[in-house]
C-alpha positions in Angstrom: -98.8 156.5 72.0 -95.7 158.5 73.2 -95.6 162.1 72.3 -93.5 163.9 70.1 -90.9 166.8 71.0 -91.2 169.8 68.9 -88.0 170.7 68.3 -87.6 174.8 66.6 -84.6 175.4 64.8 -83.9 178.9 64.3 -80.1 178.7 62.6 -80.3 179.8 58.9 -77.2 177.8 57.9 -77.8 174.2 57.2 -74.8 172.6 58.5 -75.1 174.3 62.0 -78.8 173.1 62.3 -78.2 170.0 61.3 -75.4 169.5 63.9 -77.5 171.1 66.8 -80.4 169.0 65.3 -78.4 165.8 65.9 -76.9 166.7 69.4 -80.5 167.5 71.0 -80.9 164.1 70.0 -77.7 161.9 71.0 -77.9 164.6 74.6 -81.9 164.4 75.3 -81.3 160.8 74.4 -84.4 160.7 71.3 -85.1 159.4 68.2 -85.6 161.3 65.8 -89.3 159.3 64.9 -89.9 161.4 69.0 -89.9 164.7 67.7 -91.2 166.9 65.1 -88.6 169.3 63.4 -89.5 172.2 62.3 -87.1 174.5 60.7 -88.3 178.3 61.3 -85.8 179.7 58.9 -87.5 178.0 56.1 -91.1 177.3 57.1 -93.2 178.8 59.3 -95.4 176.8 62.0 -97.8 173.8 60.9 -100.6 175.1 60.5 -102.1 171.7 61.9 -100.1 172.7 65.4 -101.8 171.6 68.5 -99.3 171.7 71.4 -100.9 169.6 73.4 -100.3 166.8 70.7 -96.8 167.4 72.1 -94.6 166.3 74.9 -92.9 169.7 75.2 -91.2 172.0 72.7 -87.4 172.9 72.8 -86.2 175.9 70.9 -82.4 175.5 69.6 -79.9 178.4 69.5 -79.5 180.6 66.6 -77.4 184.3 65.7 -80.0 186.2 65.8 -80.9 188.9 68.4 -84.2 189.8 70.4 -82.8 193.2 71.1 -81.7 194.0 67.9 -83.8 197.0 66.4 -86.4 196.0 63.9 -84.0 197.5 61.3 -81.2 195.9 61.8 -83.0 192.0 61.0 -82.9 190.4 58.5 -86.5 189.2 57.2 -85.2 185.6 58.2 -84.3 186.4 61.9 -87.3 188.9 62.3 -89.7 186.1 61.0 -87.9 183.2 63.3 -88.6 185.7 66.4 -92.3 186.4 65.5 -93.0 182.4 65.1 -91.4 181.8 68.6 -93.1 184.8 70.4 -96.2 183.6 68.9 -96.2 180.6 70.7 -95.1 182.2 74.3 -98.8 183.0 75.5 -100.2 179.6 75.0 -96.5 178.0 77.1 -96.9 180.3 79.8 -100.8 180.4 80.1 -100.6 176.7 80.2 -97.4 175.7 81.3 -96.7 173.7 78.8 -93.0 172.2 79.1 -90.1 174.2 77.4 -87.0 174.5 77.2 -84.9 177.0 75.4 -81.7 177.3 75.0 -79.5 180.5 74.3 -82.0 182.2 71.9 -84.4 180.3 74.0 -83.8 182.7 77.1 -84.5 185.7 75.2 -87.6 185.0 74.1 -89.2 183.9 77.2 -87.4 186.6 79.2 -88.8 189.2 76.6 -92.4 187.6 76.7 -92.5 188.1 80.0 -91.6 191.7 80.1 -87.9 190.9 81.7 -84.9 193.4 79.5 -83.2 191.8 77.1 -79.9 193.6 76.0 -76.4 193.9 75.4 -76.0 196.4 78.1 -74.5 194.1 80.1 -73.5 190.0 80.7 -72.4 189.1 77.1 -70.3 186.6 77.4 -67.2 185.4 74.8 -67.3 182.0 73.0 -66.2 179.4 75.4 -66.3 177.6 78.6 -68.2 179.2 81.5 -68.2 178.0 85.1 -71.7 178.1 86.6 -73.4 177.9 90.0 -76.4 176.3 91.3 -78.7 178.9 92.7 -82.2 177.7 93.1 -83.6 174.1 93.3 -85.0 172.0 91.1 -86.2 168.4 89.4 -84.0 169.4 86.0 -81.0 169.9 88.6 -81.0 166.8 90.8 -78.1 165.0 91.1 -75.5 167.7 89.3 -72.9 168.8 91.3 -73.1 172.8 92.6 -70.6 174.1 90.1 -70.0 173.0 86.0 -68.6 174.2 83.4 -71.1 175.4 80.4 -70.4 176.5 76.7 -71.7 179.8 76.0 -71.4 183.0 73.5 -73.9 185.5 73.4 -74.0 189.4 72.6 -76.9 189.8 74.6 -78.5 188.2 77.7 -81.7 189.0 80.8 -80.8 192.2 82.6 -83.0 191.5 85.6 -85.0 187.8 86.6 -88.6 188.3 85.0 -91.3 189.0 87.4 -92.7 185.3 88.8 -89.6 183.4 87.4 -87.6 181.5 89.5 -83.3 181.7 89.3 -81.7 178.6 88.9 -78.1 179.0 87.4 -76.1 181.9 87.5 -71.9 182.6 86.5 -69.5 184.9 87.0 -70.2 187.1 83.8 -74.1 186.5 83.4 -76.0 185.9 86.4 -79.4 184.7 84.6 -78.0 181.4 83.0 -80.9 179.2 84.0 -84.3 180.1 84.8 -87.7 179.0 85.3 -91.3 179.9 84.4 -94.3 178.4 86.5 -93.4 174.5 86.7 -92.5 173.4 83.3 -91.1 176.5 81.0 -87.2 176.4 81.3 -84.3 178.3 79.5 -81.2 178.4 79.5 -78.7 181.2 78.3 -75.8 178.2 77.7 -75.9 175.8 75.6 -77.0 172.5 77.2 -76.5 170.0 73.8 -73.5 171.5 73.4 -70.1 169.8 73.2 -66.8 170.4 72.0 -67.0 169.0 68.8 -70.8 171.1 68.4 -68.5 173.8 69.6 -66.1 173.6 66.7 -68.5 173.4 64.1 -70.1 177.0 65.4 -67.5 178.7 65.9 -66.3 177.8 62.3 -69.5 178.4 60.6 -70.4 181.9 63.3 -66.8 183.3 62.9 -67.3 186.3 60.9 -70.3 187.3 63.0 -69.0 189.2 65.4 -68.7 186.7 68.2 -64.9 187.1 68.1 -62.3 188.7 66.0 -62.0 185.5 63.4 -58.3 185.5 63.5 -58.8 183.7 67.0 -60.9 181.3 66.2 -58.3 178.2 65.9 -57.5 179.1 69.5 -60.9 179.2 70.4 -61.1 175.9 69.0 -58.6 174.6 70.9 -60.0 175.9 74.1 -62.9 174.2 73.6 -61.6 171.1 73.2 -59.5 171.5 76.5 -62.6 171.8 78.7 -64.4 170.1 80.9 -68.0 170.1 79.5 -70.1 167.3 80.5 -72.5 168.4 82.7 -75.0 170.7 80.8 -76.4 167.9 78.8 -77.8 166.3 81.9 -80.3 168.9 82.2 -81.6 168.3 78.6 -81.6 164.7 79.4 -83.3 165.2 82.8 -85.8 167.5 80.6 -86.7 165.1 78.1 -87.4 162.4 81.1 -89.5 163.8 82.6 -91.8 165.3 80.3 -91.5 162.4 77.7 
């Protein structure tokens, strides 16, 4: 019997998970009955959860902060960030595939004792050009430079210690990066389209990602770019590991 992907949700607002739910899917090319869907914003973890009954986990976006001070969370965001660090150990120890994206990046870079911060490489809502830097299975066949959708306050300051650089753009040099063999993140959004776009940016515009009056252009930006690429790595992700 094929294994499911367990899929972590860590947006609090039901439309946007939803959305990013059903774009992991139609992009990473699965059926829903191939995952298991857990919401962290609402539940915690199964307690019944055996990774290796799984054929890799994949940890969706979400507004949220790593860096953020303890304070400053909310009891929703600080309890979505102790369920995913909770299962970083057991990834890493057994290189268990992984792939997370935006949020994703944080947590594994902050697991593994990398900075997290907004000191420097945020990046505006939008389209992103980034670079091939390091090879590998997830990349084959993409061309050397794409275009990405990103947003993010904060982002890696330096590549963790025994990580491997993969992807890197203009603004943010640590878009794509690698743990071991099999635990991947990503600081852009690989499910991502422009209609996903949309929706985010409507639901996320009075969060501090842009001044709000701006976000009908940003919406039209969007739409004008050239953002195909990305989802060939979730696809190439759910290959091989499924």
């Amino acid at each position: 019997m094929t294994k499911p992907f367990l899929i972590l949700q860590l947006r609090p607002e039901s439309e946007a998970s939803d959305d990013e739910f059903a774009a992991i899917l139609r992009k990473g090319g699965l059926s829903p009955d191939r995952t298991r869907r857990v919401r962290l914003d609402r539940d915690d973890l199964p307690e019944d959860l055996d990774l290796s009954d799984h054929a890799g986990v994949i940890v969706g976006g979400g507004p949220g902060c790593v860096s953020d001070a303890p304070a400053d969370k909310s009891p929703v965001e600080a309890h979505i960030e102790a369920a995913c660090l909770s299962l970083m150990p057991e990834i890493t120890d057994r290189d268990i595939p992984f792939m997370g994206c935006c949020y994703g990046i944080g947590i594994l870079a902050h697991h593994l004792g990398a900075e997290v911060s907004k000191a420097r490489y945020g990046e505006p809502v939008g389209a992103v050009t980034c670079r091939v830097v390091g090879d590998d299975p997830l990349l084959d066949g993409l061309p050397e430079v794409f275009d990405t959708f990103v947003g993010h306050k904060e982002a890696v300051q330096h590549l963790p210690e025994g990580a491997v650089h993969l992807l890197e753009s203009g603004p943010c040099p640590f878009q794509m990066i690698r743990h071991g063999e099999n635990v991947y993140a990503t600081q852009f959004h690989p499910e991502a389209d422009s209609d996903v776009f949309e929706t985010r940016i409507r639901i996320y515009k009075n969060r501090g990602y842009f001044p709000p009056e701006t976000a009908d252009d940003l919406i039209a930006m969007c739409r004008a770019a050239d953002v195909t690429v990305p989802e060939r790595i979730l696809r190439n992700f759910v290959a091989r590991y499924g």
